[in-house]
N, C-alpha and C positions, 0 to 999 in steps of 0.2 A: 180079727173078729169082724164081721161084718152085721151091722144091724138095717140091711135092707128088706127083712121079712114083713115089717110092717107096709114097706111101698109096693107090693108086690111082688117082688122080685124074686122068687123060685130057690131053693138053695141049689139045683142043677144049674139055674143060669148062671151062677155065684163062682159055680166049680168050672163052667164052659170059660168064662172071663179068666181065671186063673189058670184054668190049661194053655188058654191063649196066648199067653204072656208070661209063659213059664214061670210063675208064680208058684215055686214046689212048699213052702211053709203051710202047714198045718193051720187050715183059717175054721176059727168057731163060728156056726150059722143056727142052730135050735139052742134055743134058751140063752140065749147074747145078749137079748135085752137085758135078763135080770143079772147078768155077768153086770152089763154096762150100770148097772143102777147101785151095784154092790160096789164099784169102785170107784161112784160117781162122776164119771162120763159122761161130758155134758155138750163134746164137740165133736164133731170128725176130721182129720185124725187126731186124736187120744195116742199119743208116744209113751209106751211105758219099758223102762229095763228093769229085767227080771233077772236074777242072779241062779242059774241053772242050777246050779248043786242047792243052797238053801232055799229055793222057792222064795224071794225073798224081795220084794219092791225097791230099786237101787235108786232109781230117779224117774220125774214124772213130768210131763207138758213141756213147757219151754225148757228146760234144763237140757233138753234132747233135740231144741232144735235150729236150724241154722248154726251162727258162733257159736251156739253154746255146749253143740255135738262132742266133739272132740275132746272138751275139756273133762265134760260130765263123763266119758268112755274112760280118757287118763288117769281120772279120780279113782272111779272105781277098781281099772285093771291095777292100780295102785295098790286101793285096798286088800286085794287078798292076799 
């Protein structure tokens, strides 16, 4: 999700960066903000795992980052 439409930033410039960088994931750029407001996103980057089959919030912020990566992945491919 990128919430750079309020800095100006073009949602082509958005897709040129991503092309650049081979960045192939599906990134949200209209209406992100109120995505961002709705899940209360209050930093950049916002690390959130989603559990593909139930749509489902697995783990959120720190839990996902640095040490705490791997553990919080373990857990979950644990759980299903």
């Amino acid at each position: 999700m990128s919430l750079d439409g309020p800095n100006g930033i073009t949602a082509e410039r958005v897709a040129q960066f991503m092309r650049d960088r081979r960045m192939d994931w599906p990134v949200i750029y209209t209406g992100a903000s109120a995505i961002a407001t709705q899940y209360d996103v209050s930093a950049i980057p916002a690390p959130f795992l989603i559990d593909a089959d139930s749509r489902r919030i697995l783990a959120v912020g720190p839990a996902l980052l640095g040490p705490h990566l791997m553990r919080t992945l373990e857990e979950a491919l644990a759980g299903r």
